[in-house]
N, C-alpha and C positions, 0 to 999 in steps of 0.2 A: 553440566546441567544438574538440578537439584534432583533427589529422589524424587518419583514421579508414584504414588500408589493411590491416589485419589484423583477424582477431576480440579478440586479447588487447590491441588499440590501446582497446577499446572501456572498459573499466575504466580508474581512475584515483580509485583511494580517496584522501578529501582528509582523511578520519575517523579513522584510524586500525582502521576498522571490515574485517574478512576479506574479503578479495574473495569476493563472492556469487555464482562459478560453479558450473554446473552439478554437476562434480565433487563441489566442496566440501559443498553442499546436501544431496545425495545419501550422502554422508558422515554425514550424521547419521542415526541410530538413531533409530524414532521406536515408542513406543509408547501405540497410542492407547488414550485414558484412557475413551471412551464419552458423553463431556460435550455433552448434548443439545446444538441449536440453537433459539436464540430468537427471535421475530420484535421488533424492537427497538424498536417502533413500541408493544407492550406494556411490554418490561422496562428500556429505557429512557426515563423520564417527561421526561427535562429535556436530552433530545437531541435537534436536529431532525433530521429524513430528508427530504433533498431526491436522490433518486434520479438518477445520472448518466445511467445507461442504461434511464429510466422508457419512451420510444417504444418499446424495444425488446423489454422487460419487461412492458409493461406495467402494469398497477394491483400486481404481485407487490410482496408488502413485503419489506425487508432483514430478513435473518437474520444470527445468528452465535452462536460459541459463548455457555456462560452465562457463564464466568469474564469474556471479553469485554465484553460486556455489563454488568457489574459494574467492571469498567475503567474503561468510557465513563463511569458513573456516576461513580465516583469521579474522574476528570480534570475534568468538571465541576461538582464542586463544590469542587475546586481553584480552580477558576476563579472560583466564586462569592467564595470567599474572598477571593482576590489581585486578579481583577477584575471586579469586578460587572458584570454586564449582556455579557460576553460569552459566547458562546456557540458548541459544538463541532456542526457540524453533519457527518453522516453520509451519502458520496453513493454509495460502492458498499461493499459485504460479501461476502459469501459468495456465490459463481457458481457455477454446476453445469460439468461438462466441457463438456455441449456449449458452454455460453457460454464458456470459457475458450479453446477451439480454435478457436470463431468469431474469437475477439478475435486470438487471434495469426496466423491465417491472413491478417484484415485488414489487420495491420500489415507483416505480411511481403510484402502486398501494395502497398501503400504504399512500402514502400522499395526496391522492386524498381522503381518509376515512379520515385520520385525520383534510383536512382542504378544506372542500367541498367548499366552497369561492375563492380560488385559483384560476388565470386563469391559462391556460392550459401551459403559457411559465413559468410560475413560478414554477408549479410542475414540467415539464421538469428538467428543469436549477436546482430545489433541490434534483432533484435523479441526474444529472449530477455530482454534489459536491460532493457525494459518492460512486456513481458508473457511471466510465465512460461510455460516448454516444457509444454505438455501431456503428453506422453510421457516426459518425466524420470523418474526414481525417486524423488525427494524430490516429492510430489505440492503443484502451484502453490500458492502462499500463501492463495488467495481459495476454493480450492475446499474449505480444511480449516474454513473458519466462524472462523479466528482472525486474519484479516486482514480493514482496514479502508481506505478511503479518505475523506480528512478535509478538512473547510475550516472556516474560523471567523470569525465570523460579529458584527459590532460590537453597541453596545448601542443602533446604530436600526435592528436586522434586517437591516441589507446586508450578503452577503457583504464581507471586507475582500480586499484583492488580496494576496495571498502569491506570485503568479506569478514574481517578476521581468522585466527584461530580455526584451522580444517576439523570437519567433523566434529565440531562446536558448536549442537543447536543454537544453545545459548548466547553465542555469541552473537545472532542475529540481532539482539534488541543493541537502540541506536548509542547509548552507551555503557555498552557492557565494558567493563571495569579494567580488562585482560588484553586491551588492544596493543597492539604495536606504536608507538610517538606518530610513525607514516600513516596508519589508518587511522588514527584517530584525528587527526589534523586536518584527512579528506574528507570525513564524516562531518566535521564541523565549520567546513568550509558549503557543503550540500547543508547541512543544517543551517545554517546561516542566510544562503542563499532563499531555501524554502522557506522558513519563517518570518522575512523581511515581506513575501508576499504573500503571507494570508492563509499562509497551510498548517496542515499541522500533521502530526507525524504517530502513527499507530508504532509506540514503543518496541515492541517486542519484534519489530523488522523495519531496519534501519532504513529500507526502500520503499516504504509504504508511506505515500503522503496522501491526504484529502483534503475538502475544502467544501461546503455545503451538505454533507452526510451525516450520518448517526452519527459517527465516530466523530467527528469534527467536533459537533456540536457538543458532546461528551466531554470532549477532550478540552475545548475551549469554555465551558460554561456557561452555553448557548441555552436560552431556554426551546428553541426546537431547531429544528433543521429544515430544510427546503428542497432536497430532493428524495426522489423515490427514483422508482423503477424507472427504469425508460428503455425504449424501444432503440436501437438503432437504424436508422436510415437506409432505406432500400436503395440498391445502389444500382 
């Protein structure tokens, strides 16, 4: 990972894709369209859900928009196509605020132990990079139901390793340079997959896809976006 002593150190687009700052995010117009959320465990049949944050969730099922959902379908049976027997598996969706503020509060905890030198914009701005600001104006990706978090999954049920490089921040974005021939081949078989249906993929974590959010629309050269916040489902 590059020397880190500023907050603008922390970006370094290798995509050609806009840098995904605060600012910029926020920049987008977004108006939302009303497009329910789905529990995906119904609407999509041929996706698995293995929940990232199940201890903390507990038994709650993953939700997300419908068009979403209709995405995941359709990348998967891309897949069925091109390669049979793999499979996109689904580990987070849509978070409520409180769990979005949990999350960055922890991380900005976290990097406050790891690098007690830091001033306080910098550890901000380095939990920004992976988990969005809760109090931005472009509302975080996971809270609008059009963000997902994704792994995939071979044709004997194991997860495959997409990670790269251990203790590799950097090797998170989707293509970092230093992959292994094996990761980088599953990476662009899930990239392939995902972008045949209408996603598009926050760089800097190879697992991060959206479709209707700030970032999408960013990413895609949307003049706005169509969702916001949304509530999930009393259940």
């Amino acid at each position: 990972m590059p020397k880190i002593t500023r907050p603008e150190d922390l970006y370094h687009p290798v995509s050609g894709h806009p840098v995904e700052t605060i600012a910029n995010l926020d920049s987008i117009p977004i108006q939302e369209n009303g497009e329910p959320l789905l529990n995906l465990a119904d609407a999509c049949s041929q996706i698995l859900l293995r929940p990232f944050y199940k201890p903390l969730r507990g038994r709650q099922p993953l939700f997300a928009r419908a068009s979403v959902a209709q995405r995941l379908q359709t990348a998967q049976q891309w897949l069925n196509e091109q390669h049979p027997g793999y499979r996109i598996a689904v580990v987070d969706a849509h978070r409520s605020d409180g769990e979005q503020r949990w999350g960055h509060l922890i991380l900005r905890y976290s990097l406050r132990l790891q690098h007690p030198t830091w001033p306080s914009a910098l550890v901000r701005e380095a939990a920004n990079k992976y988990v969005a600001a809760p109090d931005a104006i472009a509302p975080p990706p996971h809270t609008t139901g059009g963000a997902i978090d994704v792994r995939l999954v071979g044709p004997d049920s194991k997860q495959l390793n997409l990670q790269g490089p251990p203790l590799k921040l950097a090797a998170a974005r989707t293509d970092y340079p230093h992959l292994s021939e094996r990761v980088r081949h599953y990476r662009q078989i899930l990239c392939n997959a995902l972008n045949y249906a209408g996603f598009s993929n926050y760089e800097e974590e190879w697992w991060h896809w959206s479709y209707g959010d700030s970032g999408w629309a960013l990413r895609s050269n949307q003049p706005l976006a169509f969702y916001s916040r949304v509530a999930r489902p009393k259940l």
